[in-house]
N, CA, C and O atoms as a GROMACS GRO file, in nm:
protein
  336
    1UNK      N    1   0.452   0.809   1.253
    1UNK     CA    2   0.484   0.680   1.194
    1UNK      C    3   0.460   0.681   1.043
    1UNK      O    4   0.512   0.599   0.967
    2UNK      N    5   0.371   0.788   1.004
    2UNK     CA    6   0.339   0.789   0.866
    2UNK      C    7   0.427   0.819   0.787
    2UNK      O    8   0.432   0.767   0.676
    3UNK      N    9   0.511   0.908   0.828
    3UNK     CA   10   0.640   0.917   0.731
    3UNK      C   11   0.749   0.815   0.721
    3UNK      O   12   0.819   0.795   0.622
    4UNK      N   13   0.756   0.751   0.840
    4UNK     CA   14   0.866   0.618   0.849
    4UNK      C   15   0.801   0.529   0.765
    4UNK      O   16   0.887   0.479   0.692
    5UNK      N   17   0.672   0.476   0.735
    5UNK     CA   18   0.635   0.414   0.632
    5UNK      C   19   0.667   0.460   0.462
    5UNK      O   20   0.693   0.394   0.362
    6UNK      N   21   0.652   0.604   0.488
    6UNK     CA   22   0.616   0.672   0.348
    6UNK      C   23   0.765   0.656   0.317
    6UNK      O   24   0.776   0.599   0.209
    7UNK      N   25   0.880   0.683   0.371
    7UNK     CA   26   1.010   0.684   0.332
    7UNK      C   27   1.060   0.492   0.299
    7UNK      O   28   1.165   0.457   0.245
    8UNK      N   29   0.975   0.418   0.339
    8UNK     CA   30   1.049   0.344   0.290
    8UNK      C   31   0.971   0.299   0.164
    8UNK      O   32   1.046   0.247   0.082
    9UNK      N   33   0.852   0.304   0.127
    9UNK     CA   34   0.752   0.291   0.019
    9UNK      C   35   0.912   0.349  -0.086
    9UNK      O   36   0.986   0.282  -0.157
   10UNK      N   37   0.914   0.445  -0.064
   10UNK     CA   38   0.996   0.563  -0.170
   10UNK      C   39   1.134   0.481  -0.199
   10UNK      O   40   1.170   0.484  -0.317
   11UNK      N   41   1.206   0.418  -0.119
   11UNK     CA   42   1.276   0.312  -0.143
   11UNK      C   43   1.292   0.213  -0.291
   11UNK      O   44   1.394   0.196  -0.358
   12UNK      N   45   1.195   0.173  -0.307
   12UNK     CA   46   1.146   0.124  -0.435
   12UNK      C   47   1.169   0.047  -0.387
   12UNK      O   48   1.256   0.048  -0.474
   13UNK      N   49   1.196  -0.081  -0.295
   13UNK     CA   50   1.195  -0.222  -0.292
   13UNK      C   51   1.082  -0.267  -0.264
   13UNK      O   52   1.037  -0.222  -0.158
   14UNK      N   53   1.000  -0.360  -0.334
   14UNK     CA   54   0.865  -0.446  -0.317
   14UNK      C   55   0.974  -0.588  -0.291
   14UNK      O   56   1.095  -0.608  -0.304
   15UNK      N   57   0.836  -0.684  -0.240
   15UNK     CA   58   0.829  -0.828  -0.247
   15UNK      C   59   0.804  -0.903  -0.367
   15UNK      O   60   0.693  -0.923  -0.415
   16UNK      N   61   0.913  -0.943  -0.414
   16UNK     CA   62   0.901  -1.005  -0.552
   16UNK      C   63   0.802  -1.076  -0.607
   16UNK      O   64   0.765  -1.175  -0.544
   17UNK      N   65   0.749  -1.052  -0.707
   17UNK     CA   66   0.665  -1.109  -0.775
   17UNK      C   67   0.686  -1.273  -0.770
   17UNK      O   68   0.585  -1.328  -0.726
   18UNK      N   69   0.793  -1.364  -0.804
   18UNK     CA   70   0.850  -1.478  -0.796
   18UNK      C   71   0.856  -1.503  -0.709
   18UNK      O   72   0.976  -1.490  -0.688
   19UNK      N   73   0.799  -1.547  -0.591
   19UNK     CA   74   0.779  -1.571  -0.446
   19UNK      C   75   0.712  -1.733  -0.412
   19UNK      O   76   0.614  -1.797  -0.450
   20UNK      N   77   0.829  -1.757  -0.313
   20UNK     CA   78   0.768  -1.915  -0.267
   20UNK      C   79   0.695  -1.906  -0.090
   20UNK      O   80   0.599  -1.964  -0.039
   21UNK      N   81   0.785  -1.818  -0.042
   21UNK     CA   82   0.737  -1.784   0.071
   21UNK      C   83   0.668  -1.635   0.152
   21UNK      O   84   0.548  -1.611   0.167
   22UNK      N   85   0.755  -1.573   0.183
   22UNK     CA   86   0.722  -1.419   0.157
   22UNK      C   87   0.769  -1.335   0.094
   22UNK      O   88   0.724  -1.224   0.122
   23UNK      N   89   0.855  -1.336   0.004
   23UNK     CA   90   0.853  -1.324  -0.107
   23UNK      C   91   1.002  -1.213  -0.106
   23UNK      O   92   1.044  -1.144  -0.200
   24UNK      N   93   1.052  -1.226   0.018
   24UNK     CA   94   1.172  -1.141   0.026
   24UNK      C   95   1.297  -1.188  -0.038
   24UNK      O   96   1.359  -1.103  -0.101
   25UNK      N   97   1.341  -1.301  -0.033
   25UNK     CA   98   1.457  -1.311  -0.169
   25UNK      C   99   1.406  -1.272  -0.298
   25UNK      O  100   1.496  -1.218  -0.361
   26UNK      N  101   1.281  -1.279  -0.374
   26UNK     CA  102   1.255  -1.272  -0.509
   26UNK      C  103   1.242  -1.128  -0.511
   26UNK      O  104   1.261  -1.064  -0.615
   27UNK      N  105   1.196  -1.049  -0.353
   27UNK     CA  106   1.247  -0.868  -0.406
   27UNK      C  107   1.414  -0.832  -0.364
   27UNK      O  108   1.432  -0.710  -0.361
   28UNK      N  109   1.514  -0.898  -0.339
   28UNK     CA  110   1.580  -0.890  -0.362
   28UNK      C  111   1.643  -0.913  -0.430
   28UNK      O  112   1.741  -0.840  -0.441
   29UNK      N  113   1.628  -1.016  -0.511
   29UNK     CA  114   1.649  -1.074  -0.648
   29UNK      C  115   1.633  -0.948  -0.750
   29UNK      O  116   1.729  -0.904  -0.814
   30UNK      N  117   1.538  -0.910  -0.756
   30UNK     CA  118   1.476  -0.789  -0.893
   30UNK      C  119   1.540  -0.718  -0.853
   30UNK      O  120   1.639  -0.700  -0.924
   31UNK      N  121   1.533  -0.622  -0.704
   31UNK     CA  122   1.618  -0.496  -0.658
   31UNK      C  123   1.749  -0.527  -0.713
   31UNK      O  124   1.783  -0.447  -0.800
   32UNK      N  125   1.843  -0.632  -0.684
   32UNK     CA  126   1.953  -0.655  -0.681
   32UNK      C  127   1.992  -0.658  -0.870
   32UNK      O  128   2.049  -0.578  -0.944
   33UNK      N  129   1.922  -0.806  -0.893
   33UNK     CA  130   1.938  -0.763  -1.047
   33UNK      C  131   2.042  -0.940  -1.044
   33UNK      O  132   2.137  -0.971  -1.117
   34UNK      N  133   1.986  -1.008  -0.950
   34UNK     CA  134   2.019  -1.146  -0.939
   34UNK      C  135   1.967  -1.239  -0.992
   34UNK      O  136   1.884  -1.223  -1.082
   35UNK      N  137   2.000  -1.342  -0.953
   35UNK     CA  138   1.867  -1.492  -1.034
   35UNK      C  139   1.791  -1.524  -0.886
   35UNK      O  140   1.846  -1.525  -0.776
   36UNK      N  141   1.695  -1.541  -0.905
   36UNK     CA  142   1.609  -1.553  -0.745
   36UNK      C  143   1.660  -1.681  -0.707
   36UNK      O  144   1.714  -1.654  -0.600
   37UNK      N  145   1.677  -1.808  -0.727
   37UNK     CA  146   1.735  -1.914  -0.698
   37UNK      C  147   1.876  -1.822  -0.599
   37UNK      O  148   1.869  -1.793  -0.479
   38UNK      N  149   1.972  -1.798  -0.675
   38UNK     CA  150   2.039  -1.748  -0.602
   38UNK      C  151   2.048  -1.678  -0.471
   38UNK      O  152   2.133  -1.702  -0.385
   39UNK      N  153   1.919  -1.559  -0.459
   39UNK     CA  154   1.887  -1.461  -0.394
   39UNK      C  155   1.804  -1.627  -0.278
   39UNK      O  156   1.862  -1.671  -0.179
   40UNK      N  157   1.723  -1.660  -0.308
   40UNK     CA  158   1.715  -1.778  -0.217
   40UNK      C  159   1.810  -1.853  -0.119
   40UNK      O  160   1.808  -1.836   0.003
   41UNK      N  161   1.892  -1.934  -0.182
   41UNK     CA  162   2.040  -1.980  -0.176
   41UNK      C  163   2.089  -1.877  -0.073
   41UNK      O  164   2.114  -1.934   0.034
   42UNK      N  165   2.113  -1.739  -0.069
   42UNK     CA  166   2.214  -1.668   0.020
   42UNK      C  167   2.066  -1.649   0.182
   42UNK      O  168   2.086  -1.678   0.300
   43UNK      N  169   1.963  -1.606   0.133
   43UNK     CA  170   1.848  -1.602   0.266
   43UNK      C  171   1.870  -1.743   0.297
   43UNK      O  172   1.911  -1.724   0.411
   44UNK      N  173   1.874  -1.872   0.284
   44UNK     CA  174   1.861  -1.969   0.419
   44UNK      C  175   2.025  -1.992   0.418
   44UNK      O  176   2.042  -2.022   0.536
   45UNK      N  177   2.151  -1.997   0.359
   45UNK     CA  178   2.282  -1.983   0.444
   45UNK      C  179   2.214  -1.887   0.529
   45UNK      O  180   2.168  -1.946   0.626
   46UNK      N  181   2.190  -1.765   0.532
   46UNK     CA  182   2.177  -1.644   0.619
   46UNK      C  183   2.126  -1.699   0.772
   46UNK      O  184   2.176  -1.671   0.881
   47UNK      N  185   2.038  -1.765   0.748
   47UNK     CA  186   1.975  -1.864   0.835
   47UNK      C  187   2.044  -1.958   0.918
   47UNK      O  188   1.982  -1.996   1.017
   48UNK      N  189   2.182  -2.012   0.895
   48UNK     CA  190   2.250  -2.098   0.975
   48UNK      C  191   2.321  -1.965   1.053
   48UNK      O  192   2.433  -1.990   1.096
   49UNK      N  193   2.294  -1.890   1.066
   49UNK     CA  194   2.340  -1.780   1.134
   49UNK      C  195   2.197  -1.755   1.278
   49UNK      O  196   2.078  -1.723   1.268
   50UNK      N  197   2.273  -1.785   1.386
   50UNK     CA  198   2.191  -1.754   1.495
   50UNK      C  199   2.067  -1.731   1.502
   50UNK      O  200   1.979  -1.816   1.492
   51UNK      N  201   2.041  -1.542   1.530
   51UNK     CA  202   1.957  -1.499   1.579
   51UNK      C  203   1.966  -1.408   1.412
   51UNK      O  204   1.890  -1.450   1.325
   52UNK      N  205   2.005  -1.357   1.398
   52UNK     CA  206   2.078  -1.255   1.278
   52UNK      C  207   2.013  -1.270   1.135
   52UNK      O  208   1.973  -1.178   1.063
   53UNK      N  209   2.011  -1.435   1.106
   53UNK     CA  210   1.947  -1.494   0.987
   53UNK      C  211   1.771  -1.444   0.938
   53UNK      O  212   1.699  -1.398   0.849
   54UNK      N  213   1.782  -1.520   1.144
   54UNK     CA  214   1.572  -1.506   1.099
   54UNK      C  215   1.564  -1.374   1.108
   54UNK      O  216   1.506  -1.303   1.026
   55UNK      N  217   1.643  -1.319   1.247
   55UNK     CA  218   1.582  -1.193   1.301
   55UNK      C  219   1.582  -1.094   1.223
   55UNK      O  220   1.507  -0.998   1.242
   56UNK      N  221   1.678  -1.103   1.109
   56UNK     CA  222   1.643  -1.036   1.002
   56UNK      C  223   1.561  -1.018   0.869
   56UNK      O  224   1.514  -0.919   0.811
   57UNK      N  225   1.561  -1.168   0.842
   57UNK     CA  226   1.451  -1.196   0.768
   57UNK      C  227   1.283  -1.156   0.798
   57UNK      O  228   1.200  -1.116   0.716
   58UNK      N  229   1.265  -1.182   0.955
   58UNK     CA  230   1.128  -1.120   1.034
   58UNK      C  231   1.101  -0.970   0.980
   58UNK      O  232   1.001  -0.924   0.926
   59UNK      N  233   1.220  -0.912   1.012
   59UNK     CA  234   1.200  -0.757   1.005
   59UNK      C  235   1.176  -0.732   0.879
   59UNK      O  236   1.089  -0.650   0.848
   60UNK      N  237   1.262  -0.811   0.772
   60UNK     CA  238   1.228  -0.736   0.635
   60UNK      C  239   1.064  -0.796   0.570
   60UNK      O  240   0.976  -0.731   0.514
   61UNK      N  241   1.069  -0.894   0.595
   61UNK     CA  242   0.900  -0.931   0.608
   61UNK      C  243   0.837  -0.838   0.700
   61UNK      O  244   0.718  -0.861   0.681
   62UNK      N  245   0.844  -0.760   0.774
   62UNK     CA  246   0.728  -0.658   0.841
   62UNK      C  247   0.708  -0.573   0.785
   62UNK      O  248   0.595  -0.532   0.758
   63UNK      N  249   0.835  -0.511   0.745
   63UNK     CA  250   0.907  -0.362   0.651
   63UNK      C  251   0.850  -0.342   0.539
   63UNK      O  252   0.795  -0.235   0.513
   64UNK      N  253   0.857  -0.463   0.441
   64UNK     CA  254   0.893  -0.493   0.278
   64UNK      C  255   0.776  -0.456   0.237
   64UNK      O  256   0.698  -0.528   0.300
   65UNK      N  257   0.707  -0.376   0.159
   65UNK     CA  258   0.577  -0.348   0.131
   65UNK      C  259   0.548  -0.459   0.003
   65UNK      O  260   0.641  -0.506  -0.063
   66UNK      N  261   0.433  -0.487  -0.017
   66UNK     CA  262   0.391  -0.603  -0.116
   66UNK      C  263   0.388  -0.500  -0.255
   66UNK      O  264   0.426  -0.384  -0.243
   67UNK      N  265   0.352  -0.539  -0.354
   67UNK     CA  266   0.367  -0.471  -0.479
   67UNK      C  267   0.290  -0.364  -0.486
   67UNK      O  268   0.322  -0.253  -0.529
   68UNK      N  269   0.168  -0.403  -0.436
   68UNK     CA  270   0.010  -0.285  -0.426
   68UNK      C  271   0.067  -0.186  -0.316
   68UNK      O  272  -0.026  -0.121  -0.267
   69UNK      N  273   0.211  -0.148  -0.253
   69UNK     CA  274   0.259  -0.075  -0.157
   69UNK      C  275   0.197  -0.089  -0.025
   69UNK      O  276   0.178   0.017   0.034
   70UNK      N  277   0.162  -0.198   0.035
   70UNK     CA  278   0.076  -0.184   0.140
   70UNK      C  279   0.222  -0.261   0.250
   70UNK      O  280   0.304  -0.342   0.207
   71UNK      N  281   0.218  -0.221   0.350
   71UNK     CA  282   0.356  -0.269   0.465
   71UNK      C  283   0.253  -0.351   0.590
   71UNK      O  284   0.158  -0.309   0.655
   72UNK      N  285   0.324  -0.488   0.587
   72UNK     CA  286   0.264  -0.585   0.690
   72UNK      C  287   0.215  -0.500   0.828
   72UNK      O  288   0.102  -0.487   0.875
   73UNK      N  289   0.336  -0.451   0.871
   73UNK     CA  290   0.366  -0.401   1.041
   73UNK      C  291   0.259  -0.262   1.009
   73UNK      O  292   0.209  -0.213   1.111
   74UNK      N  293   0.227  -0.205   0.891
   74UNK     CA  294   0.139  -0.064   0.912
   74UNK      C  295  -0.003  -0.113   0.980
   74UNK      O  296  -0.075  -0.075   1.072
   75UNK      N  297   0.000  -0.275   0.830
   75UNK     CA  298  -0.159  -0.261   0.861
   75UNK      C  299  -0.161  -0.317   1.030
   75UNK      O  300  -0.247  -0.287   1.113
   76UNK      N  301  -0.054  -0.394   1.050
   76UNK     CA  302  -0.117  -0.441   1.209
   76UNK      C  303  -0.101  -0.353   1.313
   76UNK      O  304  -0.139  -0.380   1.427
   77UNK      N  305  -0.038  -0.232   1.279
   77UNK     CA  306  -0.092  -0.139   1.412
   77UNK      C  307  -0.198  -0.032   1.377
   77UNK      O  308  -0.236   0.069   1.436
   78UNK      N  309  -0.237  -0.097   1.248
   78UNK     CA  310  -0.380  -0.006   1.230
   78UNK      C  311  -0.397   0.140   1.151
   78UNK      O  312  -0.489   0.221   1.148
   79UNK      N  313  -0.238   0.134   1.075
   79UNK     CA  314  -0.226   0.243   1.011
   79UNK      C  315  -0.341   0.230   0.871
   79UNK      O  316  -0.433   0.149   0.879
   80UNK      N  317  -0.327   0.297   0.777
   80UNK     CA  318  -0.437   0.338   0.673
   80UNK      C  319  -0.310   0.256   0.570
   80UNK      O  320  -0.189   0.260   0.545
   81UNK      N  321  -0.459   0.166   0.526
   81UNK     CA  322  -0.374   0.067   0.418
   81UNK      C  323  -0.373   0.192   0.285
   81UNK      O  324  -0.310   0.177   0.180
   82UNK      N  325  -0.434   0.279   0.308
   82UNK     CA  326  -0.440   0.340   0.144
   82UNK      C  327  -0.297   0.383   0.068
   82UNK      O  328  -0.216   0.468   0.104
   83UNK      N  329  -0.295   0.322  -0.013
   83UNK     CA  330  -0.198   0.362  -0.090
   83UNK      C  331  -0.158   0.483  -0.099
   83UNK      O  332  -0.253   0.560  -0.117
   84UNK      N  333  -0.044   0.540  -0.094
   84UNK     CA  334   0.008   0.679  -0.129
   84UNK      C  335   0.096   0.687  -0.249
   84UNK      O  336   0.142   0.796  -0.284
   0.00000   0.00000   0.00000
């Protein structure tokens, strides 16, 4: 599992600094190279979409490592928060 973490660290996408909730439109915002309002705006349309909206939004909130590189879903199955 340590490498499925480590490969997406390497990714370069964090959780945006500009964050109201978890902070995944404002790292898509920076990744992208958008206005976070915007990047907001397209995550809840995304949302009048079924299962697809949240169920995706969930995942990238588990995935998305915070700025200090640490990934939600590592620490809760107990992986090693240490930074690499």
């Amino acid at each position: 599992m340590q490498k499925f973490f480590t490969s997406i660290r390497r990714l370069g996408f964090r959780r945006g600094p500009a964050r109201l909730a978890g902070g995944i439109a404002g790292g898509i915002a920076q990744h992208v190279g958008i206005n976070v309002w915007l990047a907001r705006l397209l995550v809840l349309v995304s949302f009048l979409l079924p299962v697809v909206g949240v169920g995706f939004y969930l995942v990238m909130w588990a995935l998305t490592p915070w700025q200090d590189g640490s990934i939600p879903l590592e620490r809760a199955l107990g992986g090693n928060p240490e930074i690499r």
